[in-house]
N, C-alpha and C positions, 0 to 999 in steps of 0.2 A: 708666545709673545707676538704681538701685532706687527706689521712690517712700517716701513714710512709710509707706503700709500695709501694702507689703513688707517694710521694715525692722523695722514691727511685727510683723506675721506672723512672719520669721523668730525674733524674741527670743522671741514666743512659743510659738513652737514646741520651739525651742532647751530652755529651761525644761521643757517636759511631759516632753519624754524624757531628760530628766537626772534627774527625778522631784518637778520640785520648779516644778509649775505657778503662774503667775501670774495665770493669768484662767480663765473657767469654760469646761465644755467650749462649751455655748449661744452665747458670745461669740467662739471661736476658733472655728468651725464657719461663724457667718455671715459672720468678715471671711474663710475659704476660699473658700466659696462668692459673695462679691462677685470677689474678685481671678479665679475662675474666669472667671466671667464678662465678667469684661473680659480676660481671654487673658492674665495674666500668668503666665510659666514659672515662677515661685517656687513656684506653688500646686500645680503638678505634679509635684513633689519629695515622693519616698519617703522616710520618716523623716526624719533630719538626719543628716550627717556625724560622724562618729564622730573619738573622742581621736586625735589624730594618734600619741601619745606609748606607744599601747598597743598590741598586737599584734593588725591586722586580718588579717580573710580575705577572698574572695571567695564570696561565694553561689552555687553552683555554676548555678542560675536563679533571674531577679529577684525578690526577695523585695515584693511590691504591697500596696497600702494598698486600705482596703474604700473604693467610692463612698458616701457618705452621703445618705441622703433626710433632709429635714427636717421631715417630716410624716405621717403616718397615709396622708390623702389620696394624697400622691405614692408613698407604698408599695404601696396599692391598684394603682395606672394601670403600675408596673411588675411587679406580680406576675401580670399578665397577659399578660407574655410567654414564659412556659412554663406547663403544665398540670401540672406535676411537679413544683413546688419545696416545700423541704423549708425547717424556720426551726429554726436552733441559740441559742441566748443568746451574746451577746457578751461574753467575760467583758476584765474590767478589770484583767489583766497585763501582763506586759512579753513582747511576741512574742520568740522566738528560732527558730530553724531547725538541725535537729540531724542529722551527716552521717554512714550508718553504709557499713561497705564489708566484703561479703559477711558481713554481718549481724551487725555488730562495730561498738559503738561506736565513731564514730574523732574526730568535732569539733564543736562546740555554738558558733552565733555569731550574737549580737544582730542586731539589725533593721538596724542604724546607717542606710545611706541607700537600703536596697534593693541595691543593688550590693554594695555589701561592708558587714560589720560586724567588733567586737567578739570577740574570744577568750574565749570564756566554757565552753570543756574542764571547765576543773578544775573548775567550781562546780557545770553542770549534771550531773558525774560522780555528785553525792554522791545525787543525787535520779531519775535517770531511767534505765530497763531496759539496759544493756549489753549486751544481745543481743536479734536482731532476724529478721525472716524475708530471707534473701536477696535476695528481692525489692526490698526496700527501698534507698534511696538517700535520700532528706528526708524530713524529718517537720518540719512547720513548726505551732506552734503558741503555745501560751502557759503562763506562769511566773506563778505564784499561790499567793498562801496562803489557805488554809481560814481564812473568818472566825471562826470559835469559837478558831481558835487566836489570831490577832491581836488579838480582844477581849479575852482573857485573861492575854496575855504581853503584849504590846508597848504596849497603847493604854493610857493618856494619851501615854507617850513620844511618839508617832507616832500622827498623825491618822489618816495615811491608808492602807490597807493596797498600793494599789499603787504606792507613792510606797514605801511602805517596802521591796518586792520589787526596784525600780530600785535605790532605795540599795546595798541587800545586796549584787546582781549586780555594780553598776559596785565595789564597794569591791576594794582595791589585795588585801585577804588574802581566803581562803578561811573564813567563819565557821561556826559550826555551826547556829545555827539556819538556813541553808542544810535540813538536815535537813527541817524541816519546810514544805517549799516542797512544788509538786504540779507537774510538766510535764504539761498538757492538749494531747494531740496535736488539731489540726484538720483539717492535711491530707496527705496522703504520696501520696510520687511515687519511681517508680523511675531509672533510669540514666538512661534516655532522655526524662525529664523529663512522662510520663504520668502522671495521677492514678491513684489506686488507692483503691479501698475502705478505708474506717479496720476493718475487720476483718480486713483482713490483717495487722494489728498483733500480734494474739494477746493471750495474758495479760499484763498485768502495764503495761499502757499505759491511760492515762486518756481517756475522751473524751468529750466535749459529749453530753447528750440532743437527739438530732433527732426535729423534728416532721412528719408531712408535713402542708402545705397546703391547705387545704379552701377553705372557706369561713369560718375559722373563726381570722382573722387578731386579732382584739380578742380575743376570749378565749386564743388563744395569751400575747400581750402582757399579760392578768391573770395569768397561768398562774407566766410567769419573774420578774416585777414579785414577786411572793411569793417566788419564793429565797431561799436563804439561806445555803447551802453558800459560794459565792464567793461576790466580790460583783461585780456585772454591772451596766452600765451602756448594755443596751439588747439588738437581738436581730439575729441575720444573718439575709436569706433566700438561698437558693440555689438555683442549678441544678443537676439530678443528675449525676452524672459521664458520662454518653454525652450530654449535649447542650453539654457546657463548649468542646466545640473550633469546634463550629461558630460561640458564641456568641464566644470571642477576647477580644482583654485591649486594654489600652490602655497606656502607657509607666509609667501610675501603678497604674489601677485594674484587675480583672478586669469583663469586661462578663455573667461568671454570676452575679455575688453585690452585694449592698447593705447596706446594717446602716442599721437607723433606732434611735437613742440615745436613751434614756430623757431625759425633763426633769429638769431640775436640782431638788433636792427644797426647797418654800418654805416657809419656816412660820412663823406671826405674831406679835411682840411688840410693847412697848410701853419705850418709851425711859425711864428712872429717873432718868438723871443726866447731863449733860456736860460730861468736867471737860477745859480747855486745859491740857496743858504743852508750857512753849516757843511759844504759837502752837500748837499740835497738837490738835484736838479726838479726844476718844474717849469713844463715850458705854455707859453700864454699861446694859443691854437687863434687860426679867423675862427670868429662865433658861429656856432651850429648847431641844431636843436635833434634831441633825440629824446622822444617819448614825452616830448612836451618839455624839457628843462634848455636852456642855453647852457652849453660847454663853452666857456673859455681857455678855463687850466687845465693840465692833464698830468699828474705824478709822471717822472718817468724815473722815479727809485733810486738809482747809482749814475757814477759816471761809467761801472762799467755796461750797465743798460743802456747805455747816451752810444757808448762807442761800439756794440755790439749790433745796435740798430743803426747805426751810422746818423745817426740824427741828427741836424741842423738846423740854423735859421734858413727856413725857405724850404726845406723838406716837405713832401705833399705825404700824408697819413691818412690811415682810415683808424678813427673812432668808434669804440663798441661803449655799450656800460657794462661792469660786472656786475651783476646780482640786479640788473636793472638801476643801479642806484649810482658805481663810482667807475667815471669813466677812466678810458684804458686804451694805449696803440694796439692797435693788434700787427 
């Protein structure tokens, strides 16, 4: 029988890759990394299970989730087990894995739980190269929209731009601003399930800026922190491709590579007003922009959350969003 924080874990999870998060990444991060730690199998689970109701594939090899460091410090004490590693930005789309055969598009299928996903053909047809070097066999990456175009078209409708990329892919029709989506290749591998150089991709494929590693781990992290092209919600390191076999994988994660995730962005107001309906407290905040939206209102749940936080008219707060989308006191 699953415990409560497994049963929470799963809803939570459930939620981000549907696209439509509940808690922030900060919170779903630490209750993984508890369950890890106490050995429960739930936490070792690649994505989630996919629509039963929709046409899956198999991933021809296990599609793996990145290990997560949660700090600078523990970034440091791993990056010292190769002299070689390279640091890409982790951009904040929706992975897919894309299958071509003798260099011919043939299948595009969502992450769902690492073993199998999602039929997603037709959509990723309208955006990604149709011909490819023979060599190839995966290309596993990520499905993004350029933020200038999201800021322009779509936001207010839509907070958050990778919430909105989920949306679009899982919807039942093919739409067109599909069009303006970007497949960001990561990784390619051939028949026999070898990595391959992303320059064997050729023209007309996208792919992450790689850094290599120095000594010069903070300032990389000021470097992608100013982005702006995607939007990125932290940075990979890795291993080069001639030391990946030795170093081997795990049933969830690869033991070459890690991603440490940007903090959640905070920013300070001051409470104005809080008015009850129904029993419901919501209080109206000074207006403050995070991630591009204006915060006004902020749920603040019960009254016993009102009196537990001691909160007030005139209260100074700091503001997070959860899941990038529904802001929250912290």
């Amino acid at each position: 029988m699953l415990s409560k924080n497994e049963r929470r874990y799963l809803k939570w999870k459930k939620a981000y890759y549907e696209g439509n998060p509940i808690v922030s990444d900060d919170v779903f991060d630490t209750l993984e990394r508890e369950l890890e730690v106490g050995g429960s199998n739930v936490a070792f689970m690649v994505g989630y299970s996919t629509d039963v109701k929709k046409i899956r594939y198999a991933h021809p090899t296990r599609m793996l989730s990145l290990k997560k460091v949660p700090d600078l410090e523990r970034c440091q004490k791993w990056k010292q087990k190769s002299d070689a590693l390279f640091v890409t930005p982790k951009l904040d789309g929706m992975a897919a894995n894309i299958i071509y055969n003798n260099g011919e598009f043939q299948l595009g299928i969502s992450r769902g739980n690492g073993i199998m996903g999602i039929d997603i053909t037709d959509k990723l047809r309208r955006f990604v190269p149709l011909k490819t070097s023979r060599k190839i066999y995966e290309i596993r990456g990520e499905i993004i929209i350029p933020l200038h175009i999201f800021d322009s078209k779509y936001r207010p409708k839509y907070n958050n731009a990778r919430n909105f990329v989920a949306g679009q892919m899982n919807a039942k029709t093919v739409r067109s601003c599909l069009d303006e989506f970007h497949f960001v290749a990561l990784e390619v591998k051939d028949h026999k399930g070898k990595y391959l150089p992303l320059k064997t991709l050729g023209a007309g494929f996208r792919v992450p800026e790689q850094i290599q590693l120095e000594n010069n781990l903070k300032d990389i992290i000021c470097h992608f922190k100013k982005y702006r092209y995607y939007k990125l919600d932290g940075i990979v390191l890795k291993y080069p491709l001639h030391q990946r076999q030795a170093a081997g994988e795990t049933k969830k994660f690869p033991k070459w590579a890690v991603a440490l995730k940007f903090a959640s962005e905070q920013v300070k107001s001051t409470i104005i007003k809080i008015v009850y309906s129904k029993g419901h407290p919501v209080a109206t905040i000074e207006p403050i922009s995070i991630d591009g939206t204006i915060i006004r209102k902020v749920d603040l749940y019960s009254r016993t959350y009102v009196n537990k936080k001691k909160l007030e008219v005139g209260s100074d707060v700091i503001i997070v969003k959860v899941g990038n989308v529904i802001p929250k006191i912290l």
